[in-house]
N, C-alpha and C positions, 0 to 999 in steps of 0.2 A: 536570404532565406535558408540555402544548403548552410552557410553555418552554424543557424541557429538550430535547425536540425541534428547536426554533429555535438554540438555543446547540450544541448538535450539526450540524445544518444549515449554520451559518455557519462552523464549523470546520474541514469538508466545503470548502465555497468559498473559505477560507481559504487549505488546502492545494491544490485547485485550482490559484486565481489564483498562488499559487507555485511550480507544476509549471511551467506557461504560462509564467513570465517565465521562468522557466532556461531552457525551450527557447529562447523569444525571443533571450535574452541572451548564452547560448553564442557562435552564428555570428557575433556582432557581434565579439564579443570577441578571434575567431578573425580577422576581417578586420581589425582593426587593429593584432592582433598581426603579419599579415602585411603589411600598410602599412611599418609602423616597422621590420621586420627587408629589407621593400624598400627603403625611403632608409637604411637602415646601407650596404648591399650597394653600392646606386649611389656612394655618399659614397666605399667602399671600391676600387669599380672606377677611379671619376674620381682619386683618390690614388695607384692601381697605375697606370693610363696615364700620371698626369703623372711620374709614377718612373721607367717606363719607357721614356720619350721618350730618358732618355740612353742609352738599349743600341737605340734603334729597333726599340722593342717594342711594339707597344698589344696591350688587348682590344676587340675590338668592343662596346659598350654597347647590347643591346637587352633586352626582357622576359625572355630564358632567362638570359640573363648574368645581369640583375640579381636573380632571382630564386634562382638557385645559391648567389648571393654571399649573399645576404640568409636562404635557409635555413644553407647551412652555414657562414656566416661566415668564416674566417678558413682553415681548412682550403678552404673553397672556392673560395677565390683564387687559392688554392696549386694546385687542380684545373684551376682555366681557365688559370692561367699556362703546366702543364704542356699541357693540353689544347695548346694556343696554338703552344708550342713542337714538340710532335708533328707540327702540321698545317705550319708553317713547313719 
């Protein structure tokens, strides 16, 4: 009976120790999915200004630019472009 106790016990800590690492592992996950959708954004931006230089267009490149570009992608270039053009 004590070891079926213990092999229930470690089961217990088992599932534990696996609850713990999801939560751990999630936000990591979460940040470097936003890292990498950050340098797509930037790579995206620096490609739209060097394009742009022939019509005497830029975007400003700072944190909100890159990070627009880098959640909505493609569509979001299209946002700052227009944005861009409103403010002009």
């Amino acid at each position: 009976m004590e070891t079926l106790n213990i092999i229930i016990a470690a089961l217990f800590l088992l599932v534990i120790i696996y609850i713990v690492a999801q939560v751990i592992m999630k936000p990591i996950k979460l940040l470097w999915k936003v890292l990498l959708n950050s340098a797509i954004g930037l790579v995206l931006l620096i490609i739209t200004n060097y394009m742009g230089a022939y019509f005497d267009f830029n975007i400003p490149i700072n944190l909100i630019t890159i990070l627009i570009a880098g959640f909505l992608g493609i569509p979001g270039i299209f946002l700052l472009i227009c944005f861009q053009l409103l403010i002009m």
